[in-house]
C-alpha positions in Angstrom: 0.5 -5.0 -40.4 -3.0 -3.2 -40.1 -4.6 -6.7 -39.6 -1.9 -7.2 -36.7 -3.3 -4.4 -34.9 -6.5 -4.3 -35.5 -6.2 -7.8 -33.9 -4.4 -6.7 -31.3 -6.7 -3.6 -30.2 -9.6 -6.0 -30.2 -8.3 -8.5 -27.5 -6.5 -6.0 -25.6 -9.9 -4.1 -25.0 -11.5 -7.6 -24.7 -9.2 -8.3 -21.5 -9.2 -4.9 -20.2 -13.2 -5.7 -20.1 -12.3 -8.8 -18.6 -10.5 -7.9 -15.9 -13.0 -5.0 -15.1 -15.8 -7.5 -15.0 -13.4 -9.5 -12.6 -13.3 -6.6 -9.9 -10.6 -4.1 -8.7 -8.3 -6.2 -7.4 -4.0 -6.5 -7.4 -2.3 -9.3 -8.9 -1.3 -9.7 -4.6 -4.9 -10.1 -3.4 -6.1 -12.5 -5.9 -7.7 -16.0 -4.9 -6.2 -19.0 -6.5 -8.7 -19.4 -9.0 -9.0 -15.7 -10.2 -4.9 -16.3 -11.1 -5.6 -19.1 -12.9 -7.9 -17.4 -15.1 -5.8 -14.4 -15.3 -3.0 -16.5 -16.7 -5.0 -18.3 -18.8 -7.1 -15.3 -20.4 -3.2 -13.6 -21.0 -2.0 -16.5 -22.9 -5.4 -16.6 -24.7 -5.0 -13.2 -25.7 -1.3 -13.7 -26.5 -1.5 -16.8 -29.3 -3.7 -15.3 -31.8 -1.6 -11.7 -31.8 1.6 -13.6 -32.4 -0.1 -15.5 -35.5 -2.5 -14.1 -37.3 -3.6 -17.2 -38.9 -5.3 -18.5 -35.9 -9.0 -17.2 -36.2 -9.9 -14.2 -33.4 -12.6 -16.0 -32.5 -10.7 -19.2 -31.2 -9.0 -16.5 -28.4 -12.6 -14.4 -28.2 -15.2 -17.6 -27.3 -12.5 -19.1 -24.4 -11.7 -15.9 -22.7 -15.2 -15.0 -22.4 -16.2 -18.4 -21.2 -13.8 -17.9 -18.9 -14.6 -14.5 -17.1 -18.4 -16.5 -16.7 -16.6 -19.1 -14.8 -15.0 -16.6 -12.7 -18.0 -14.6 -12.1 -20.6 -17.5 -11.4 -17.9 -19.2 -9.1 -17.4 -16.0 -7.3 -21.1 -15.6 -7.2 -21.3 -18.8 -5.4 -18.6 -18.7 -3.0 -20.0 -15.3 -1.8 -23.3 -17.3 -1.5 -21.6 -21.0 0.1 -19.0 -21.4 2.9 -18.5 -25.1 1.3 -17.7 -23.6 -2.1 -15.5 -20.8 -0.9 -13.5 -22.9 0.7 -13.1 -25.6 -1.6 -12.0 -22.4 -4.5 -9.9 -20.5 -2.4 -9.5 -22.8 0.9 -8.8 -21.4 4.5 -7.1 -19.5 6.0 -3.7 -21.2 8.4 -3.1 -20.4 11.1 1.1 -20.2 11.7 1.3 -18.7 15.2 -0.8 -19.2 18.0 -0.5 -18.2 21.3 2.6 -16.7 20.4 4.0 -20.3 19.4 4.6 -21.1 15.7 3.0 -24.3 14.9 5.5 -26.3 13.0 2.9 -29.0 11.2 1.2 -25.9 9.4 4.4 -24.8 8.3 5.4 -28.2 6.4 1.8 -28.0 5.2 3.0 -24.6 3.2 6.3 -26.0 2.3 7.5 -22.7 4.6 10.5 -22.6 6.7 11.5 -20.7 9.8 13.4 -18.3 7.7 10.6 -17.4 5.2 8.2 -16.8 8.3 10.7 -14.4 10.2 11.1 -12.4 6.7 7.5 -12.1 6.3 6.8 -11.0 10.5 9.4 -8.6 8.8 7.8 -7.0 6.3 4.8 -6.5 8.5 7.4 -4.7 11.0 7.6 -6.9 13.4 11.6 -8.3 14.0 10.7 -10.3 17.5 8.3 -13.2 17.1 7.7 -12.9 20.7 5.7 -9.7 20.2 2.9 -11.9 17.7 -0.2 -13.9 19.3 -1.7 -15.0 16.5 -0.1 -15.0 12.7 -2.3 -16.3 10.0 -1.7 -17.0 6.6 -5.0 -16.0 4.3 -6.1 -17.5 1.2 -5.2 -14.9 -0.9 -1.2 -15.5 0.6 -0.9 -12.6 3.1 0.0 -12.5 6.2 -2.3 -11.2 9.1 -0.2 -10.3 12.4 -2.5 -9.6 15.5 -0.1 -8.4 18.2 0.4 -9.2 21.9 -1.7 -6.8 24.0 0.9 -5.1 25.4 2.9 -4.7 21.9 -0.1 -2.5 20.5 0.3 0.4 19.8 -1.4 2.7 22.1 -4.7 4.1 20.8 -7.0 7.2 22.1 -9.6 4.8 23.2 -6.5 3.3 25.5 -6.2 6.6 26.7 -10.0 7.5 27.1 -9.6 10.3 24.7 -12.5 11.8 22.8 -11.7 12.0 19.0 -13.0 14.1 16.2 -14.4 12.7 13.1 -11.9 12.6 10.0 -13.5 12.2 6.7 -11.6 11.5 3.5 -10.8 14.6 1.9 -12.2 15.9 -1.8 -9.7 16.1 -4.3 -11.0 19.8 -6.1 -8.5 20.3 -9.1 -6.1 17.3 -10.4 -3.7 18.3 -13.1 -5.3 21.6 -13.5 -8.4 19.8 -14.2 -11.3 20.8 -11.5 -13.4 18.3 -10.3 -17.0 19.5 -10.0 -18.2 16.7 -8.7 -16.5 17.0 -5.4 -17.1 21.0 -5.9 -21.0 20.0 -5.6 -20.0 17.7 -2.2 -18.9 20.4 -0.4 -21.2 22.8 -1.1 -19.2 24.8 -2.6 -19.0 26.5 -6.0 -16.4 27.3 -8.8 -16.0 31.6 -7.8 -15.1 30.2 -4.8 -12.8 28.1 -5.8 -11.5 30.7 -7.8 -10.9 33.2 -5.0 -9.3 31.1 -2.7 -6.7 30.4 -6.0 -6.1 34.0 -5.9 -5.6 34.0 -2.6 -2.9 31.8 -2.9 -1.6 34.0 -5.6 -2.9 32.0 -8.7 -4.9 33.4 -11.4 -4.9 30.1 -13.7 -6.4 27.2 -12.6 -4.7 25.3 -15.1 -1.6 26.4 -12.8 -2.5 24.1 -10.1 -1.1 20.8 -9.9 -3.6 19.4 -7.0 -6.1 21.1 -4.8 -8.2 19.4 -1.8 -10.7 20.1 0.6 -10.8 18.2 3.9 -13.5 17.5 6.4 -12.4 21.0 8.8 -12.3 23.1 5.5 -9.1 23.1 5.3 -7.6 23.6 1.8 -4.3 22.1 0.5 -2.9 23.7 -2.8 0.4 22.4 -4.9 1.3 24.3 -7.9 2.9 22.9 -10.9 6.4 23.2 -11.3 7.7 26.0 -13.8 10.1 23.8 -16.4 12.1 27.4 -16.4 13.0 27.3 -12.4 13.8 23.2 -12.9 
């Protein structure tokens, strides 16, 4: 039993390394290649848990072999057009001109009916409103609108904008995070006083606290298990 999970805790650190060696990336916006490999390191990693008489090693050397192939062919297709597109091929264009070409649509085995479901999903019902739609490597689906089915903008309107930053994230969980403290400038008796201000003594009683870029501050407490 130990031996099963001792096995078990080594691979499934061994493919969490994998995948963070891979890049930040959802199962959605992978390239063809990089799901292979996926696949392949989980059924790797899968064998030798269910039998233990398989040595570790025979799942160890192939996934690691592996995540070098992924990393030196991504290397290269950063560095190569030719390779990029011979790993993860082009992107097709379905619509243009606001007409759906039909030989690119037998070339992804896609009908009229999966196309309308996917302008769907991107919120748009009338495939009269769509210039261009184009289907990316990774399987997406870019829509870039008709002009006049934009919506309108400030620069449309000749209106000035303010900057908006992305706003710092001070206490998570009732945990504070000095790091964005620092960002802002800001220190914790601060932090502490505008709590109190809000009518919390306890840090720990705040569920999530942020700071955006016009000093505005957004406080959530957490909820009391008594008033639930």
């Amino acid at each position: 039993m130990f031996v099963v999970m001792f096995r078990t805790l080594i691979l499934f650190v061994l493919v969490i390394v994998a995948m963070r060696i891979m890049g930040k990336r959802q199962i959605g916006q992978l390239q063809p290649y990089e799901l292979v490999v996926l696949v392949i390191v989980s059924a790797l990693a899968a064998i030798p848990m269910e039998d233990i008489a398989i040595p570790l090693f025979n799942s160890i050397i192939p996934i690691l072999l592996l995540v070098v192939f992924q990393v030196v062919t991504s290397y290269a297709a950063q560095r190569s057009e030719k390779v990029r597109s011979l790993v993860c091929g082009r992107p097709s264009i379905i619509i243009q001109n606001g007409k759906i070409i039909e030989s690119k649509l037998r070339e992804m085995h896609l009908n009229i009916n999966d196309l309308l479901e996917q302008l769907r999903i991107c919120g748009y019902q009338n495939i009269n409103d769509v210039e261009f739609a184009i289907f990316e490597t990774n399987g997406d689906l870019s829509i870039i609108p008709k002009s006049q089915c934009r919506p309108v903008q400030p620069r449309d309107l000749e209106i000035e904008t303010r900057y908006e930053g992305v706003p710092h994230p001070l206490i998570v969980d009732g945990n504070i995070n000095y790091e964005n403290l620092g960002k802002t400038s800001l220190d914790l008796l601060w932090l502490q006083t505008e709590m109190q201000k809000q009518g919390i003594g306890n840090l720990n009683d705040v569920l999530f606290a942020s700071l955006d870029t016009e000093g505005q501050l957004y406080v959530q407490r957490k909820e009391n298990p008594q008033e639930q």
